[in-house]
Each structure stands twice: as structure tokens, then as C-alpha cells.
C-alpha angles and dihedrals in degrees: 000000000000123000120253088256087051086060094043097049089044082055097059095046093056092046082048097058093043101055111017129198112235101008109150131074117257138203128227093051126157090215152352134217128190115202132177122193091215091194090078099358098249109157148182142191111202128183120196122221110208125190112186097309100335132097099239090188145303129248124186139144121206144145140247142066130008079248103056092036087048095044085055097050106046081050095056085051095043099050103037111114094016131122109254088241093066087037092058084041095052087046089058094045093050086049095047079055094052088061101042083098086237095300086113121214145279109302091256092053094053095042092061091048092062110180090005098082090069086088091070092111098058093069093077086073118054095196091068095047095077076050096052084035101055107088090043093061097044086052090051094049087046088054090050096050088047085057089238107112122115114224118332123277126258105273112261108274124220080267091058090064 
């Protein structure tokens, strides 16, 4: 039986998948990335709207699970209106949390990761965190194309895969 913060977080997920923030392509990106999770074949296609040093908002449309749909779409509504750098920030901190082995984060971590941190619970099966991790990395390799990412992420590990 799942606690009453599993549901909750379960909740949000599913909320998540069904009406999720930032679906839709835009026009007037600084840059696109297309990204596919080949393990089950989820995929997204995610386009960054910059204005000056600041993410303005995300678009994207894509397929899969209710994980990788959900995960999409709490990051377009985390890191919209944010400065890259505390977009890139808050995609290293997601990640740290997908390899915390569900055992989450410290509480300002997750505080900053707002509705994020409902994904906790993936990271007790390795197979669903390419899934949770997929629209962060396309918005990390959109940053990258729009010549706005800090230094380069850590190479993927044998976990990431």
C-alpha cells in the first residue's frame, strides 16, 4: 500500500500527463532538440524560447509514458521565466534526484524543484528514469544549439543508460 505522499505524488504525475504545461510547438525558438528514450521508444521534440539570458518558455510535443510526458511537461512550467543559468541548475538538480535511488534530496533541493520532486519515486527503477530524464536532456542539448549552456554536463554514466 502506498503512503498518502505516494498518491499524491502519483496524482500529480497523472495530472501531469493529461494536461500538460507547454505542449504545442511554437514559433520564434532559439533552438530545437529532438530526443527518443530507445529502451521503450518514448520521444520529444522540445523548442527553447530565449529572451536575452532567460529561459521565456519551452514548447515541445512528444509521445510516451505518462512519466516522460509528465516530466516535460513540470519542467516547461519550472523553467519558464528563469535565467538559463537556474534552468541548467534546476536540470542538474532533477538529475542528482534521478540517482538518489529514491531516497529524494536535501529539503532545499527539493524545494527548488517544486513539483519535480514528485518523481522521487522513479528513481527506484532504473528503467523509468531515461523516461523522467528525457525532456531535460532535450532541454540541455537545446540550450547547447542556442549557444546558451553553461559548462558541459558530466558525461552519461553506465546508470544513465
Amino acid at each position: 500500500m502506498s503512503s498518502p505522499m505516494e498518491q499524491l505524488y502519483q496524482q500529480l504525475i497523472l495530472d501531469h500527463a493529461k494536461s500538460p504545461h507547454g505542449r504545442g510547438l511554437a514559433d520564434g525558438h532559439a533552438a530545437e532538440s529532438f530526443q527518443v528514450n530507445p529502451t521503450c521508444g518514448d520521444e520529444v521534440r522540445l523548442r527553447v524560447h530565449l529572451a536575452g539570458d532567460a529561459v521565456e518558455r519551452v514548447s515541445w510535443e512528444g509521445q510516451g509514458c505518462s512519466i516522460s510526458q509528465a516530466s516535460v511537461s513540470v519542467m516547461s512550467e519550472l523553467v519558464s521565466g528563469e535565467p538559463v543559468a537556474t534552468a541548467e541548475e534546476l536540470g542538474e538538480t532533477f538529475r542528482r534526484l534521478m540517482h538518489a535511488r529514491g531516497e529524494g534530496l536535501d529539503e532545499e533541493s527539493e524545494d527548488r524543484l517544486g513539483d519535480a520532486t514528485a518523481f522521487t519515486g522513479v528513481a527506484r527503477y532504473p528503467a523509468r528514469i531515461k523516461c523522467a530524464l528525457l525532456g531535460w536532456s532535450a532541454l540541455r542539448d537545446a540550450l547547447i544549439q542556442a549557444g546558451h549552456a553553461g559548462t558541459p554536463a558530466a558525461p552519461p554514466t553506465e546508470e544513465d543508460a
